[in-house]
VEXZATI-432578 format. One line per 5 residues: number of its first residue (from 1); their letters; for each residue x, y, z of C-alpha. Coordinates in steps of 0.2 Angstrom, whole numbers, plus 2048, in hexadecimal, padded with zeros to 3 digits. Layout:
BEGIN
NUM> A> X/Y/Z; ... .
% end
This chain:
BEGIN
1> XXXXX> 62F/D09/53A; 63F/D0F/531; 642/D1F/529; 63C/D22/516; 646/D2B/50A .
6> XXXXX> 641/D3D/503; 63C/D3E/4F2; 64A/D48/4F1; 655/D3B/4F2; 64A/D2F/4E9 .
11> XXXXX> 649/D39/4DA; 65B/D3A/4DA; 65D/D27/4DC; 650/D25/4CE; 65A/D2F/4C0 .
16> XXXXX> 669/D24/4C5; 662/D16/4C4; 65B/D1B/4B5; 66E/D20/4AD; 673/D12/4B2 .
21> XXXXX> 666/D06/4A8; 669/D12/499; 67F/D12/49A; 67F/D25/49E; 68C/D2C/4AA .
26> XXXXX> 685/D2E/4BC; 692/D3C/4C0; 687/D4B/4C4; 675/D40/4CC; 684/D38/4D8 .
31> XXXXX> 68C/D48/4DC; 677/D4F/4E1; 675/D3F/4EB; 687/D3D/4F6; 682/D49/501 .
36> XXXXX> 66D/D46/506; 674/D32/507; 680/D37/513; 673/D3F/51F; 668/D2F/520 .
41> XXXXX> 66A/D28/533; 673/D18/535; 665/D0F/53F; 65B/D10/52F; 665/D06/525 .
46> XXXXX> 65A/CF7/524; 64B/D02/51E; 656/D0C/512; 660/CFE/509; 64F/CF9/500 .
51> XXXXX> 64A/D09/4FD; 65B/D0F/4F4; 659/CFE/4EC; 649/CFE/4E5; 649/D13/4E1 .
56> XXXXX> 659/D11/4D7; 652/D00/4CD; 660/CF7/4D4; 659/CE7/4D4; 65A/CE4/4C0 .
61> XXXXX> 668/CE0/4B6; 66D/CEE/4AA; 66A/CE5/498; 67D/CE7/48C; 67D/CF5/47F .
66> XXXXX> 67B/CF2/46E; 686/CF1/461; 682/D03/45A; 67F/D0A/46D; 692/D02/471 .
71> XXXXX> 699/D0B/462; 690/D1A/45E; 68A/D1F/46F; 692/D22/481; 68E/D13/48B .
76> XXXXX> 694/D10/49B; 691/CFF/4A5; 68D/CFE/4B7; 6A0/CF9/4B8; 6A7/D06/4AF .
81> XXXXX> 69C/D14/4B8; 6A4/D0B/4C9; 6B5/D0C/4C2; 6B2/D1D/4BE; 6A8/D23/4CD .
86> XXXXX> 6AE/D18/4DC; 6A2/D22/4E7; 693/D1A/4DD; 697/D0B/4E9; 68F/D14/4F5 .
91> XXXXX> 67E/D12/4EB; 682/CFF/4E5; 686/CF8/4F6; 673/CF9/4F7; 671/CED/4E5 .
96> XXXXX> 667/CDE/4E4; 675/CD6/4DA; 683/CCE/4E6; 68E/CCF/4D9; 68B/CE1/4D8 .
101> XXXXX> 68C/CE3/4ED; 69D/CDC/4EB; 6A5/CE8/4DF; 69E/CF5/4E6; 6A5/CF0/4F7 .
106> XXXXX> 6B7/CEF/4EF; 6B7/CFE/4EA; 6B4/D09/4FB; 6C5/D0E/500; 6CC/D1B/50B .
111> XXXXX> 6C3/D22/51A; 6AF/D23/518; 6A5/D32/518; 695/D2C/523; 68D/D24/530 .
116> XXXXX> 681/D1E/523; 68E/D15/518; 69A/D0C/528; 685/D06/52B; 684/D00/518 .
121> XXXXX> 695/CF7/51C; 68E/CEF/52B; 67F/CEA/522; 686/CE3/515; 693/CD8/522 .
126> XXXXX> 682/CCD/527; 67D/CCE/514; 675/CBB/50D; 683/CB8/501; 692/CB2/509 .
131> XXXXX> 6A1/CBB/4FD; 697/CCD/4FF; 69A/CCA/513; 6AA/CC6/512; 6AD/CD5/503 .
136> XXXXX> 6A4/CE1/512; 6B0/CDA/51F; 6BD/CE0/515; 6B8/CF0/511; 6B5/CF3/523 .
141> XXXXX> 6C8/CEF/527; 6CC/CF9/518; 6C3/D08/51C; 6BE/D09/52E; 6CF/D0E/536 .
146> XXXXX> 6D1/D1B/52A; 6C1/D22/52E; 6BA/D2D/53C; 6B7/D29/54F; 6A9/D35/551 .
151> XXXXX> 6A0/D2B/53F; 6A4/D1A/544; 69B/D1C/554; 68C/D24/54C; 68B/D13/541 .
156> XXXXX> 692/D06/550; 682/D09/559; 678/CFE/54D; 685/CEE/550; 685/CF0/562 .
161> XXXXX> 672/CEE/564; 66E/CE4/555; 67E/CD8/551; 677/CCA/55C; 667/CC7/551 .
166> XXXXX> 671/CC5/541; 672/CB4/53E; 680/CB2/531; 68D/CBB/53F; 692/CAD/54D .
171> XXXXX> 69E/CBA/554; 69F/CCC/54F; 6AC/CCF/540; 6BE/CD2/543; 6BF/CE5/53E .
176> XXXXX> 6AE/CE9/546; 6B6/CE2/556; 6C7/CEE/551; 6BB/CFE/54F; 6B4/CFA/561 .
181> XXXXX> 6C6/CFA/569; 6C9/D0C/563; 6CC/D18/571; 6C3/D27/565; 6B4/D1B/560 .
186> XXXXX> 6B2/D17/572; 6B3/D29/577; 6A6/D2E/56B; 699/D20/570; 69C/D23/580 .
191> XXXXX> 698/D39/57D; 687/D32/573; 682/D2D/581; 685/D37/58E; 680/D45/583 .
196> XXXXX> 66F/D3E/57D; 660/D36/586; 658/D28/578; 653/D16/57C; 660/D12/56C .
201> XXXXX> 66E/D18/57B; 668/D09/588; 669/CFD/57C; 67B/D02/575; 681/D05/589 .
206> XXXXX> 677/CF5/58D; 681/CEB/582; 693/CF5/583; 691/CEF/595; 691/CDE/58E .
211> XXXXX> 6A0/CDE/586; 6A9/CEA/593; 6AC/CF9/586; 6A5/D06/593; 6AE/CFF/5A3 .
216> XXXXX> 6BA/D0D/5A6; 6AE/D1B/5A1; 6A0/D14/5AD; 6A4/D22/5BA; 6A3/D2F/5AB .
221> XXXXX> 691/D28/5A6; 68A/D27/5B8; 68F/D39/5BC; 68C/D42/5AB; 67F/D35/5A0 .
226> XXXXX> 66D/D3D/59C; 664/D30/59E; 65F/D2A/5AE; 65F/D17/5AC; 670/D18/5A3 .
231> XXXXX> 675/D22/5B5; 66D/D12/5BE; 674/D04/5B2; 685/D0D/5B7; 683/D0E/5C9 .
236> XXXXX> 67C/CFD/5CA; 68E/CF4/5C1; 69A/D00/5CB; 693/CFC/5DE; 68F/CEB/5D8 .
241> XXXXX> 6A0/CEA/5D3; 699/CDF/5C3; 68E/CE0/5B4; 680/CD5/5B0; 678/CD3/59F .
246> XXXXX> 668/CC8/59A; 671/CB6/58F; 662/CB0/58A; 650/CA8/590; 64A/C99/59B .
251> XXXXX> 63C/C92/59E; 638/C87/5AD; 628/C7E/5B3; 61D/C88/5C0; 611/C78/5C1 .
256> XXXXX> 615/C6A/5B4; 605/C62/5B4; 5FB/C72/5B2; 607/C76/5A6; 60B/C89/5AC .
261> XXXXX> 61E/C8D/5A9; 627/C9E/5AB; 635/CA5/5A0; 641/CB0/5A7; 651/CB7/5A0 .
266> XXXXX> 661/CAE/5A5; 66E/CBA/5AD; 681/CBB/5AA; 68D/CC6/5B1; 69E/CCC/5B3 .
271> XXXXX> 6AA/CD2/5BF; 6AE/CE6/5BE; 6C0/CEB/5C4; 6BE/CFD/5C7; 6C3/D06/5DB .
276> XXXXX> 6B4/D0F/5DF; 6AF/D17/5EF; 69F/D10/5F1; 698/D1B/5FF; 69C/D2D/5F5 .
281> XXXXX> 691/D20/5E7; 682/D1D/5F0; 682/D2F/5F6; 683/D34/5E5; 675/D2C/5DE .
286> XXXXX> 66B/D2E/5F0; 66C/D3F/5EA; 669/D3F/5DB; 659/D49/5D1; 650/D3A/5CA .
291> XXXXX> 647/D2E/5D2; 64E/D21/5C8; 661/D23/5CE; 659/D26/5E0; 64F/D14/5DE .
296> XXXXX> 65F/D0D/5D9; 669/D0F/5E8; 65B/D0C/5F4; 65D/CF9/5EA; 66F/CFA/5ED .
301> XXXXX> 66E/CFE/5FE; 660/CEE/600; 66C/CE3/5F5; 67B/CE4/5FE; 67A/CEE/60D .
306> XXXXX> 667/CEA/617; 66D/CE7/629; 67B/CF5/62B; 679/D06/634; 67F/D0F/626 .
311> XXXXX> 670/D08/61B; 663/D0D/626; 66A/D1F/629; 667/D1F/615; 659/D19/617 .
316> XXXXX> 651/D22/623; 657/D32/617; 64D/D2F/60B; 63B/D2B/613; 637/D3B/60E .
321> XXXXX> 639/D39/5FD; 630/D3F/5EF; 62F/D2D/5E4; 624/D20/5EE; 630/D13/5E8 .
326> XXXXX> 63C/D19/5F1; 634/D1D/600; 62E/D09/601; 63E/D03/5FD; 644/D0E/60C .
331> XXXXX> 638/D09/616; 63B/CF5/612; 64E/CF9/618; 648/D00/627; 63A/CF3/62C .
336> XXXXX> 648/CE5/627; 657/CEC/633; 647/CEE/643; 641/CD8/63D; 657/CD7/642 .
341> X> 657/CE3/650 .
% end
């Protein structure tokens, strides 16, 4: 379930939306709602969109002033309020109206004050009408290297972990592929999630191993990560000396005329160039405090290295350890090198 706005913010969004319907300047409710739109989470964008939309009425077309409203009263369109406030974009990216989107889009410029907003950007990049994708593709190539590392990588989450289920992207957009190459952006993923411990972390290092962002920081992320599996996807691709990613489903026949079938996930893989000393490796995560690092190796060890001396002094270190897992998968190494004698 996404996040739902405060009625803080909705309030605010429903006095804009209401100036804007009635041609009165937006200045001051903007200036209240910059700052609690800023602190909205990235990963909520999907949830938020519709809820900024619908609080603010932004799905309606603002009805022309009158004659005497034109003339004798202050009336501002939602064009003129845009030209006047360029940071209203940040509100109408979320409109209804494409038209609308588009504008709004044009008129972001400079370097961008949120995660929230580079996610609104994104967004809007697998957005149904084809000229408001290209207009957030612009934007993005416009604002995003002018913009923060430590922002962009807050908001570059969402693309790594949800970019291959949007259907109107056959490959990810040029400036979102620029933003990825950046050593600060890099950097500042890379901290994220050595730092924290969230299963939003797996999936963004999962992918990023994909597409070989994180394959000179792999070292880094197995000695200093939080999370144990990040440890153990990390020690996996450096004493494989590759990285394997799921492409995919298949489905073969168990027993055709009984119809039962099995689907598994098809593998891919790639090399990874890196000179590690794999022994200092494996004693690394043989000694490591979770079970999960400890497990790892053990499957190294029965991977690659079943019949060798070295493998069953491992082995026989870890008999006594505290995780059953890994005391079977010691005792298998051990039973296997006896069966070769």
């Amino acid at each position: 379930m996404g996040e739902s706005l405060s009625e803080d913010i909705k309030s605010v969004l429903r006095n804009i939306g209401t100036e804007l319907t009635q041609g009165r300047d937006v200045g001051a409710s903007l200036l209240n709602l910059r700052p609690m739109l800023h602190e909205l989470a990235p990963k909520s964008i999907a949830s938020c969109s519709y809820q900024i939309a619908h609080a603010a009425t932004l799905y309606r077309r603002h009805e022309k002033p009158t004659w005497l409203e034109r003339n004798f009263k202050k009336w501002l369109s939602v064009t003129e309020q845009l030209i006047k406030y360029p940071q209203l974009a940040e509100v109408l990216i979320f409109h209804f109206d494409g038209y609308i989107r588009e504008k709004a889009l044009q008129r972001l410029v400079g370097a961008l004050p949120s995660a929230f907003i580079c996610a609104a950007i994104v967004w809007r990049a697998n957005d149904w009408v084809p000229q408001v994708r290209a207009a957030a593709e612009a934007c993005a190539a416009r604002t995003f290297p002018k913009t923060d590392g430590k922002i962009l990588a807050n908001a570059m989450g969402g693309i790594l972990t949800d970019q291959e289920s949007w259907g109107r992207w056959n490959t990810m957009p040029l400036p979102f592929q620029e933003v990825l190459k950046r050593p600060d952006v890099i950097k500042a993923i890379c901290d994220q999630i050595i730092s924290t411990a969230t299963s939003a972390n797996s999936a963004v290092f999962r992918y990023a191993l994909k597409i070989g962002l994180f394959d000179q920081q792999l070292p880094l992320i197995f000695k200093s990560a939080k999370q144990p599996s990040l440890r153990a996807l990390s020690f996996n691709a450096l004493f494989d000396g590759e990285i394997r990613w799921p492409e995919g489903r298949r489905t073969y026949w168990v027993d055709k005329p009984l119809g039962i079938s099995r689907t598994i996930s098809e593998m891919k893989t790639r090399p990874l160039f890196l000179d590690i000393n794999k022994d200092h490796l494996l004693l690394s995560a043989l000694n490591d405090k979770s079970p999960v690092m400890r497990r790892a190796a053990m499957a190294a060890l029965i991977r690659h290295q079943i019949i060798s001396s070295r493998a069953q002094e491992f082995a026989q270190s870890m008999l006594s350890d505290r995780s059953k897992a890994v005391r079977e998968r010691a005792q298998f190494i051990l039973s296997r090198c006896a069966q070769i004698g």
